[in-house]
NUMIRO-252646 format. One record per residue (C-alpha): residue in one letter; z, x, y negated. Coordinates in steps of 0.001 Angstrom, whole numbers. Example, Ala and Ser with C-alpha at 12.3 -4.5 7.8 and 13.67 -1.06 7.14 Angstrom:
# NUMIRO-252646
a / 7800 / 12300 / 4500
s / 7140 / 13670 / 1060
***
This chain:
# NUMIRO-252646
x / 92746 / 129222 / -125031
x / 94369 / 127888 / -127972
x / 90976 / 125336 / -128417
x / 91432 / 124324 / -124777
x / 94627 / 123106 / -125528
x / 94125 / 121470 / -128542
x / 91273 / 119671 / -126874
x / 93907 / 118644 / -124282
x / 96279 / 117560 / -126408
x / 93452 / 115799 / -128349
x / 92611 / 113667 / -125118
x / 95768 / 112398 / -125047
x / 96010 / 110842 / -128695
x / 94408 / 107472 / -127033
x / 97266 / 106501 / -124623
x / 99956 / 107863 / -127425
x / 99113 / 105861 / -130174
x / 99242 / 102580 / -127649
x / 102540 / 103554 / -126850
x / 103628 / 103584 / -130408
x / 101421 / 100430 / -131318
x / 102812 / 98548 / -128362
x / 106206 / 99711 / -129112
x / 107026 / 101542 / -125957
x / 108138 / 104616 / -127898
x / 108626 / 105588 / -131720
x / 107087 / 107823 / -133689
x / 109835 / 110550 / -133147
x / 109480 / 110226 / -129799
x / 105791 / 110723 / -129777
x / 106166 / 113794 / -131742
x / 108687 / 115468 / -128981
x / 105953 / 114402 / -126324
x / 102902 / 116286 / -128354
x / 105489 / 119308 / -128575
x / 106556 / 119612 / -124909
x / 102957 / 118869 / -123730
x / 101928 / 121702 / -126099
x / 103908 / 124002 / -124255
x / 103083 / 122561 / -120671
x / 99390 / 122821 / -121380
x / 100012 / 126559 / -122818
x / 101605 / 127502 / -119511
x / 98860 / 126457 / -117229
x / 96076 / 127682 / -119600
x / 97257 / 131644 / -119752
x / 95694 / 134329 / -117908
x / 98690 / 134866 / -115381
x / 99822 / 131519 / -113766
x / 102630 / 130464 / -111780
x / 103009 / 127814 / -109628
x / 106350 / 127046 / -111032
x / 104481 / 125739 / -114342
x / 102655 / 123521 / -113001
x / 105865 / 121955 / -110842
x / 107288 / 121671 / -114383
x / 103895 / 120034 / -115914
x / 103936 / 117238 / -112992
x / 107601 / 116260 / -112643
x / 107226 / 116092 / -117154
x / 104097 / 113586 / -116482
x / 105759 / 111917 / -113846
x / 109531 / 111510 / -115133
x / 107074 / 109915 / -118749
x / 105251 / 107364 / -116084
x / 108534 / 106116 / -114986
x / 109927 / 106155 / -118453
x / 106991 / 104015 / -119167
x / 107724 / 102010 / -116741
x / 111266 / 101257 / -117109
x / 110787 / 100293 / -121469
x / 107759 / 97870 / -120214
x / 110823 / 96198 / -117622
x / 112668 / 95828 / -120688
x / 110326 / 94384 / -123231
x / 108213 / 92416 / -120831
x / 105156 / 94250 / -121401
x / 102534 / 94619 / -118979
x / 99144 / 95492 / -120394
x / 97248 / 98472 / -121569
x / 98223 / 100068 / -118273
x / 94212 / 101796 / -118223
x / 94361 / 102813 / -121430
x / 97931 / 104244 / -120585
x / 98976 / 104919 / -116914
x / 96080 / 105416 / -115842
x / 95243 / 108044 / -117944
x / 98562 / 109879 / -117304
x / 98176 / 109510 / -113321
x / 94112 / 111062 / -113844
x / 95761 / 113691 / -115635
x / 98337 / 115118 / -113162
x / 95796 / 114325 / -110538
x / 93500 / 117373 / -112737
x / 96617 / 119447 / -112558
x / 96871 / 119018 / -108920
x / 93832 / 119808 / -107890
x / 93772 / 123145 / -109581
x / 97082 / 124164 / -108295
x / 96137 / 123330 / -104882
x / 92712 / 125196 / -105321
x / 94806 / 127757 / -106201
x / 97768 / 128395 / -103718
x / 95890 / 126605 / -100982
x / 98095 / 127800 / -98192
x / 101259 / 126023 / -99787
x / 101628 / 122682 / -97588
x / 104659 / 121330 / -99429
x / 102129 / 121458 / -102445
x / 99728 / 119435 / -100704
x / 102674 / 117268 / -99446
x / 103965 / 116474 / -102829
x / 100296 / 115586 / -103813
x / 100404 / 112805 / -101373
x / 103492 / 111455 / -102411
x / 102105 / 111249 / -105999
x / 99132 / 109503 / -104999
x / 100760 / 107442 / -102251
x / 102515 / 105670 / -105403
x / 100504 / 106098 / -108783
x / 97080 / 106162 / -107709
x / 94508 / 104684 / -105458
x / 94158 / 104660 / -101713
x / 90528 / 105626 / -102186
x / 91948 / 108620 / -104114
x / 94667 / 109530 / -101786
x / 92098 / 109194 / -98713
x / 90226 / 112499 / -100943
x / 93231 / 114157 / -100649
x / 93991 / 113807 / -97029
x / 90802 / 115049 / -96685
x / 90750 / 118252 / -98617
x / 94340 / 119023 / -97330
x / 92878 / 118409 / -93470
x / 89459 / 120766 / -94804
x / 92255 / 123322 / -94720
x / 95000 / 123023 / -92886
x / 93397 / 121612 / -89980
x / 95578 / 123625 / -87827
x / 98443 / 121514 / -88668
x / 98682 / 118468 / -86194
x / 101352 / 116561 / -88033
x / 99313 / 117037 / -91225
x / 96703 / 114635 / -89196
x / 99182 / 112313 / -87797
x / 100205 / 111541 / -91155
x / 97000 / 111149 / -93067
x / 96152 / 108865 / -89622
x / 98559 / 106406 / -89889
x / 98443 / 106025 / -93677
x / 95119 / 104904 / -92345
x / 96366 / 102819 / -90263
x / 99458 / 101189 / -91839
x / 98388 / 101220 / -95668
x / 94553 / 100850 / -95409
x / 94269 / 99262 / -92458
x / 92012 / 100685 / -91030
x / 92041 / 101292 / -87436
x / 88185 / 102873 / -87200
x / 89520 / 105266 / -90021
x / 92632 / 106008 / -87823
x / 90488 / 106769 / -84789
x / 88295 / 108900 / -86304
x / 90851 / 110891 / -87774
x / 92701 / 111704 / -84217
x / 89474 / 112078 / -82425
x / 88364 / 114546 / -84997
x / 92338 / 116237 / -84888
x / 92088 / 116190 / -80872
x / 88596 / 118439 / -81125
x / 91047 / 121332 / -83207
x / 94163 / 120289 / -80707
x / 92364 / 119323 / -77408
x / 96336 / 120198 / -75596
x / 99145 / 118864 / -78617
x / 101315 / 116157 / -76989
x / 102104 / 114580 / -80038
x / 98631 / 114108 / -80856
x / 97772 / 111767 / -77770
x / 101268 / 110139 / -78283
x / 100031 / 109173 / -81363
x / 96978 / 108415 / -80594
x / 97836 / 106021 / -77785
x / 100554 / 103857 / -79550
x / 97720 / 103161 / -82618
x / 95416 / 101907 / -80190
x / 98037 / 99779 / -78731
x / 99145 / 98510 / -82014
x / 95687 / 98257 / -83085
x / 95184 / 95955 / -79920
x / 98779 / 94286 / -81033
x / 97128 / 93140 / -84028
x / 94114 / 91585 / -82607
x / 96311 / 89540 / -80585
x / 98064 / 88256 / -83434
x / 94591 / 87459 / -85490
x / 93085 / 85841 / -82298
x / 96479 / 84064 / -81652
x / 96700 / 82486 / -85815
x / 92655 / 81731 / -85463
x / 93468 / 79916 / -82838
x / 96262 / 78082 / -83808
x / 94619 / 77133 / -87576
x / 91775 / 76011 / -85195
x / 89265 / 78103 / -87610
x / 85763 / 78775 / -86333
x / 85589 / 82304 / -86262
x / 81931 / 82958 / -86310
x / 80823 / 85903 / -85234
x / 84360 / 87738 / -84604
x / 84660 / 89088 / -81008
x / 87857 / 89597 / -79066
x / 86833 / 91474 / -76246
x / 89276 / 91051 / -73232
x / 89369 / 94522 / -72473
x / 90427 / 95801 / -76057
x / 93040 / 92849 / -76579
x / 94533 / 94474 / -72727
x / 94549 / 97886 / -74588
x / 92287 / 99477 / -72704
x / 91243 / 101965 / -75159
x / 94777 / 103081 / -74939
x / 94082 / 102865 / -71138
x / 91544 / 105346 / -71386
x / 93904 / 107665 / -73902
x / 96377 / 107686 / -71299
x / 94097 / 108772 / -68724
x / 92386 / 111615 / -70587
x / 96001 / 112979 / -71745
x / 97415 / 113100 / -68495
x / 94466 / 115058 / -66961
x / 94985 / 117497 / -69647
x / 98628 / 117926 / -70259
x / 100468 / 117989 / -66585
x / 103740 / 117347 / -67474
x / 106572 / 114085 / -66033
x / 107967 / 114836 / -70253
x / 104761 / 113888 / -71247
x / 103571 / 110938 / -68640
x / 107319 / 109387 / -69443
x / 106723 / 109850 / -73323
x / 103638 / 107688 / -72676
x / 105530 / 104784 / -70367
x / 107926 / 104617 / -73384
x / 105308 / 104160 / -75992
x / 103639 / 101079 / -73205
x / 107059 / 100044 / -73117
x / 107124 / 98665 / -76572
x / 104147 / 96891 / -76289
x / 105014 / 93071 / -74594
x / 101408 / 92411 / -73358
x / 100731 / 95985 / -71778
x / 102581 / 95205 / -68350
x / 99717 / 96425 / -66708
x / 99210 / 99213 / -67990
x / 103087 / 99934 / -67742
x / 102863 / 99672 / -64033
x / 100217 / 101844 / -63743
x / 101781 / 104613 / -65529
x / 105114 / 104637 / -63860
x / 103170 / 104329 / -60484
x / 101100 / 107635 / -61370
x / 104262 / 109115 / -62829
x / 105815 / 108308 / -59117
x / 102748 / 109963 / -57543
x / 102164 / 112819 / -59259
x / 105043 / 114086 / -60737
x / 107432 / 113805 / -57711
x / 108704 / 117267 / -57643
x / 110069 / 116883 / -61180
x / 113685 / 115782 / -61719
x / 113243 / 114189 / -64979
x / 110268 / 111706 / -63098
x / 113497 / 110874 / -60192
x / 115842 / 110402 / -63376
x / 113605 / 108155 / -65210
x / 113495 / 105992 / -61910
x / 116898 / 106395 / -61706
x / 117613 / 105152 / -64771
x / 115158 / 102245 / -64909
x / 117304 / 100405 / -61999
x / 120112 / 99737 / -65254
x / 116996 / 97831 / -67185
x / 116096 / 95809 / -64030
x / 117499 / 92194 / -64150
x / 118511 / 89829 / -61726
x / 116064 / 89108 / -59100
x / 114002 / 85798 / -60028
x / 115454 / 82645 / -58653
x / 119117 / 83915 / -59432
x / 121490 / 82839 / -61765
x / 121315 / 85415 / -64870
x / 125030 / 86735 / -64999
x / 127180 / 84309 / -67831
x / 131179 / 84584 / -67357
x / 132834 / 88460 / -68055
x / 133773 / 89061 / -64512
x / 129587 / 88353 / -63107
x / 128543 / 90749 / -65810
x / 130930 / 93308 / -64776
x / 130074 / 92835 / -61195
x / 126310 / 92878 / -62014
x / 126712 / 96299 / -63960
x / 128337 / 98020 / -60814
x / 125860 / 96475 / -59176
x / 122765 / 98077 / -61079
x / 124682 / 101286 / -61466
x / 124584 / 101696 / -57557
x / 121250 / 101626 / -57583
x / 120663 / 104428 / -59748
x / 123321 / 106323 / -57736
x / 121275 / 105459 / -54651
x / 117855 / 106889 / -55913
x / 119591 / 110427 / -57382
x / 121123 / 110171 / -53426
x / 117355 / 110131 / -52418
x / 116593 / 112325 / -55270
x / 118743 / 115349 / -54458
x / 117588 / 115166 / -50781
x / 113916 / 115006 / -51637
x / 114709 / 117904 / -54634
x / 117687 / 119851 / -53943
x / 117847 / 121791 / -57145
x / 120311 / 122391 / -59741
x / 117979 / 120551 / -62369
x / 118288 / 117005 / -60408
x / 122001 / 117632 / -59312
x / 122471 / 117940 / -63345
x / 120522 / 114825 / -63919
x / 122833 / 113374 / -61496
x / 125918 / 114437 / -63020
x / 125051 / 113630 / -66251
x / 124365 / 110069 / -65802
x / 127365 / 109683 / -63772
x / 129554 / 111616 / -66774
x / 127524 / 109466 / -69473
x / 128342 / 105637 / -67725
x / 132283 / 107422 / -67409
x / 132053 / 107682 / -70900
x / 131597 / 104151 / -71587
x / 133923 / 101548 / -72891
x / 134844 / 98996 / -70097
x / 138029 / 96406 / -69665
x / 137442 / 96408 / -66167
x / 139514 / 98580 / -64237
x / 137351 / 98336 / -60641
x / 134356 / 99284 / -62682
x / 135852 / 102312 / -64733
x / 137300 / 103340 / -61133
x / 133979 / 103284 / -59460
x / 132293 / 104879 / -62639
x / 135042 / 107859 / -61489
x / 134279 / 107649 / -57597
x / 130997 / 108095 / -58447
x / 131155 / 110656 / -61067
x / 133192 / 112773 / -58067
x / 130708 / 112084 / -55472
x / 128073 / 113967 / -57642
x / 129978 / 116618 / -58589
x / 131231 / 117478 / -54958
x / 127270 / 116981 / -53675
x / 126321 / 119604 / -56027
x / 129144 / 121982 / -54955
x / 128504 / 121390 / -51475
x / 124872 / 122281 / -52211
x / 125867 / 125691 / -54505
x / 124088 / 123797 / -57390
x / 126720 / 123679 / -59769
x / 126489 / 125552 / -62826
x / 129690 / 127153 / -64353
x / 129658 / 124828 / -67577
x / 129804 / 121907 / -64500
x / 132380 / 122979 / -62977
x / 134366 / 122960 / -66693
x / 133574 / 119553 / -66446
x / 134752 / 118764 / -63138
x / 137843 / 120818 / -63674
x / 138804 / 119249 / -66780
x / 137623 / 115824 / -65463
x / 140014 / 115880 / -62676
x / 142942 / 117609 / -64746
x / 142433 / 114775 / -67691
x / 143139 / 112468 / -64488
x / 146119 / 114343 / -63280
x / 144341 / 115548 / -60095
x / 146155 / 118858 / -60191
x / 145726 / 120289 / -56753
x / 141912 / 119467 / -56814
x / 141395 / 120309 / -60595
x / 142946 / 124219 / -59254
x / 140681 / 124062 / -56286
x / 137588 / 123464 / -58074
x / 138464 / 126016 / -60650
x / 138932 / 128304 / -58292
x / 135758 / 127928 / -56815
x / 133469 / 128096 / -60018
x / 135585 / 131564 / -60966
x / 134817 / 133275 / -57117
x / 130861 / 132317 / -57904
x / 131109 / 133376 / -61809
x / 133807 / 135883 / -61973
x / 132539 / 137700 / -65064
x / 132570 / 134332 / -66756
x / 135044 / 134234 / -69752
x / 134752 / 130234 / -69541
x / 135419 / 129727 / -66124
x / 138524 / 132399 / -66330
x / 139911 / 130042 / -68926
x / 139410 / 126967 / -67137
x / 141430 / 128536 / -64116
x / 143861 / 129094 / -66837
x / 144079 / 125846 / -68519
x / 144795 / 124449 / -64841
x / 147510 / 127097 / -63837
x / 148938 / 126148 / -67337
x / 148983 / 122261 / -67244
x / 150299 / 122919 / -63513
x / 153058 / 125153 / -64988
x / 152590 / 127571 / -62128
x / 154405 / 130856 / -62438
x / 151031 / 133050 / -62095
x / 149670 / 132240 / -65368
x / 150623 / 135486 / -67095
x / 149154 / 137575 / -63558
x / 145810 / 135562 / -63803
x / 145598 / 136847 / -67614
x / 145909 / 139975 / -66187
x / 143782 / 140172 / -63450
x / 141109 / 138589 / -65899
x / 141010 / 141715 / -68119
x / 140164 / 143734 / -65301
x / 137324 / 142020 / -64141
x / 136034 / 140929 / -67659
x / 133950 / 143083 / -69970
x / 136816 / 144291 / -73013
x / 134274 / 143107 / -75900
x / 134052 / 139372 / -74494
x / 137678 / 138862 / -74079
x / 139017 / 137601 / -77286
x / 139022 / 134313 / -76643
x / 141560 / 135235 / -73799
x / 143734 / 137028 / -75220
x / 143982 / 134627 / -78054
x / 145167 / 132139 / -74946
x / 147579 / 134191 / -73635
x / 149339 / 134558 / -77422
x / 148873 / 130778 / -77484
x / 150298 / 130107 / -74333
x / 153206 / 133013 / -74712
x / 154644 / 131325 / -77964
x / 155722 / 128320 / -76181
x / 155999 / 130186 / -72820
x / 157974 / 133016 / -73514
x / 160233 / 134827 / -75835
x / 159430 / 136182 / -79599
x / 159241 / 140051 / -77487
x / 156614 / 138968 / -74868
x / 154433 / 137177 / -77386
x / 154351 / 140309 / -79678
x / 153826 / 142741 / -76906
x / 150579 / 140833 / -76237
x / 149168 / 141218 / -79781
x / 149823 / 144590 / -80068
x / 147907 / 144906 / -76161
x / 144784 / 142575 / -77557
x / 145059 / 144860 / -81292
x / 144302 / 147893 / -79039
x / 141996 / 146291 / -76239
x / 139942 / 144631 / -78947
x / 137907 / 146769 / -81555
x / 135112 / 146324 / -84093
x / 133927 / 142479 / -85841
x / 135747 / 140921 / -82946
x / 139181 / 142048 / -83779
x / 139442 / 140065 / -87405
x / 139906 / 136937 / -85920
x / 142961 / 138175 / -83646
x / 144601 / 140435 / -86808
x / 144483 / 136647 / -88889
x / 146196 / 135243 / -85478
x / 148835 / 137752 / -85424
x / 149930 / 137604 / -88770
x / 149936 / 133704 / -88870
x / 152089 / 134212 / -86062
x / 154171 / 136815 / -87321
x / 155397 / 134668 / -90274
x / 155676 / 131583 / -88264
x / 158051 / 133435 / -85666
x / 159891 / 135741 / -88449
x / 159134 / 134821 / -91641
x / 157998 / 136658 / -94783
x / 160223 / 140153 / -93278
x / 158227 / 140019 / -90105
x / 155004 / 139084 / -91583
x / 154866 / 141957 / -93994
x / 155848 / 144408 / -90686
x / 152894 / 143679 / -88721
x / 150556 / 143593 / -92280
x / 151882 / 147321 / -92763
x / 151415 / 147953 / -88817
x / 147732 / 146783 / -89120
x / 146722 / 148734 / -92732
x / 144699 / 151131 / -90524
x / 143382 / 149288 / -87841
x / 139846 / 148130 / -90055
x / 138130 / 146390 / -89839
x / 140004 / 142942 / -91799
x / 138742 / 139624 / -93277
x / 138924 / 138560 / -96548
x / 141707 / 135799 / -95217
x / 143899 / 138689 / -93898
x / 144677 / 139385 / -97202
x / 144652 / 136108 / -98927
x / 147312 / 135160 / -96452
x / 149499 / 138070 / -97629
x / 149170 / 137283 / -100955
x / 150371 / 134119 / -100512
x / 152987 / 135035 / -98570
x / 154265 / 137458 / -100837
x / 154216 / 134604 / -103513
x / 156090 / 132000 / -101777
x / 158531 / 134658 / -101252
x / 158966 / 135047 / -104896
x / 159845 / 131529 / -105330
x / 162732 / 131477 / -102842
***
């Protein structure tokens, strides 16, 4: 071994002494570099070796490249860089290859192998390495996404690129991502022929025997992508994935309408196809021949304007589809265009209408799931619609009475109402909830009983939710009660319920740091 490594440290002499001679690093300096390689070379020659070693070996070489780099910024030297560099960058490549014969299964390996090469060495060389990582992990799509478009973006090399996904679809014949992929390189690949054909043109340059075929500068290998995807993979996620992709793409408007037309006509018991037609009504301008919208109050009104159209297809939508998917899709557009910034009070007031319309359609339906009718609840409280906000939490806590959420919604409205049933309802909750999921209740009613009610009342409901609640849960109610207990009474009181609750394990670590610091600030007084 010990020959092996002198031999190795013997091949590096060469690009040493040109760093010295060139005066990129003194003599010292080489010295410390024949040492620490020494020891680098040791630990990936022995009979047991660690992948860790040879980590340590790469990040040396590559931390000395950029060394190298930085002193030839700063003396303006630029030569030598075969005789130097490129020895360095053929050496890790050695070291690379042999750890990733070696722990083949490691990806991040192969990963940081790519990166090296993407920026020392060659793009013939890093091709190689694409291709013995794909040789075995050829079960990775990404892995062939990525060597793919290095094809396509670095080389450029759109045959290359094809060839790669073609071969990757053969493994994957059913990953999405794949024919996503896939698809947008051929469009871009068409893209770029464009732009060629367009700057011949223009130079007026006699192109010779380069062919634009119509049909490829269309993109209708992507065409035929698209239609061998879609026969495969039968989803409206999918076929809308794809109609984004076309959508970036300027001179595809024909195959744009074609996909959204299929997506119309085969995918029409899927909400998300009714929501992305919904939605495209906000991205559809002003009919041709009409003014295009200029002063603030004509934008405003053309906004309301394209937002009742989308309202009007989820109308149609939850008629044709009455399930609680679309009635979400519904809601959730309406809730999302709420939540946007507007000057305009007719519009925001509209935005509301609307936003109530959907929500009632879905109750009136039974479509309304229980984290909906939150929503509506709190929508209509935040707006001061008591009376209605009570109703409607009423009527998502009869459909989901063993829902902790809803209870508390009920709650939050009885409380903002100041009706005199709040404490009842907090009653009548713990006998129709499960004990175990009502801490988040009872931590409420302490909540609400500190401003509510006297010192008496609020303690009497700890010491109720102490005994009701047992096990991991009751930590975070024990921290609550004594935060409470020195708020209310001070460092006497707070040292009362810590001796009340010594046996009543299990505690957090914060129970007792709050003690102790208690117990100090009492020592300053």
């Amino acid at each position: 071994m010990a020959e092996i490594i002198q031999e190795r440290i013997e091949d590096r002499l060469p690009e040493l002494q040109q760093l010295e001679r060139i005066g990129l690093f003194s003599r010292a300096e080489i010295k410390a570099i024949i040492k620490k390689a020494s020891d680098l070379e040791y630990r990936i020659q022995r009979r047991t070796l660690f992948k860790e070693d040879f980590i340590n070996y790469v990040q040396y070489e590559i931390n000395l490249l950029e060394l190298i780099q930085r002193r030839r910024v700063r003396i303006g030297y630029s030569f030598k860089k075969d005789e130097i560099e490129n020895s360095i960058v053929h050496r890790v490549q050695g070291v690379f290859r042999r750890a990733s014969a070696k722990w083949k299964d490691d990806v991040q390996l192969w990963l940081s192998y790519v990166v090296f090469c993407k920026k020392w060495a060659t793009k013939v060389q890093l091709s190689k390495v694409f291709s013995a990582m794909l040789a075995i992990h050829s079960n990775k799509p990404a892995l062939w996404i990525m060597a793919a478009k290095w094809e396509m973006e670095d080389r450029l090399s759109s045959e290359s690129a094809r060839q790669l996904f073609l071969r990757a679809l053969r493994f994957h014949p059913e990953c999405p991502k794949l024919y996503q992929e896939y698809f947008r390189m051929e469009l871009m690949h068409a893209e770029k022929l464009r732009k060629e054909k367009q700057e011949f043109e223009k130079a007026k340059m006699d192109v010779g025997n380069l062919e634009y075929a119509e049909e490829i500068l269309m993109g209708e290998l992507a065409r035929i992508i698209y239609k061998n995807s879609v026969n495969i993979i039968k989803s409206a996620e999918f076929h809308v994935s794809l109609l984004s992709i076309a959508q970036l793409f300027d001179f595809a408007k024909d195959l744009q309408r074609e996909i959204y037309d299929d997506l119309q006509a085969l995918h029409t018991d899927d909400p998300l196809t009714w929501d992305y037609v919904a939605r495209r009504e906000l991205e559809i301008e002003s009919q041709p021949g009409e003014e295009p919208p200029t002063t603030k109050q004509t934008k405003v009104a053309e906004v309301g304007r394209r937002e009742e159209r989308c309202c009007a297809v989820y109308e149609e939508a939850v008629k044709t589809l009455p399930t609680e998917a679309m009635c979400k899709c519904y809601i959730n557009f309406c809730m999302e265009r709420f939540a946007k910034k507007t000057s305009s009070r007719h519009l925001r007031g509209k935005r509301l209408e609307r936003t109530m319309v959907a929500f009632r359609k879905a109750h009136d339906l039974k479509l309304l799931s229980e984290f909906q009718y939150k929503q509506w609840s709190e929508l209509l409280l935040h707006h001061d619609f008591l009376t209605e906000a009570l109703e409607v939490a009423g009527a998502g806590m009869e459909l989901f009475r063993g829902s902790v959420m809803m209870w508390q919604v009920k709650l939050q409205v009885l409380i903002a109402s100041k009706s005199p049933d709040v404490a009842m309802l907090f009653e009548e909750a713990f006998v129709h909830l499960k004990p175990q999921i009502c801490l988040p209740l009872w931590i409420s009613w302490a909540e609400w009983s500190e401003g509510a009610k006297s010192q008496e009342d609020t303690e009497a409901i700890f010491k109720k939710a102490v005994l009701a609640i047992t096990g991991g849960d009751s930590v975070t109610l024990k921290d609550k009660y004594l935060d409470w207990a020195y708020r209310s009474g001070g460092y006497k009181k707070a040292r009362a319920v810590f001796k009340s609750l010594q046996e009543s394990r299990p505690f957090s670590v914060d129970f007792f740091r709050k003690m102790i610091q208690f117990e100090k600030e009492q020592m300053w007084l």
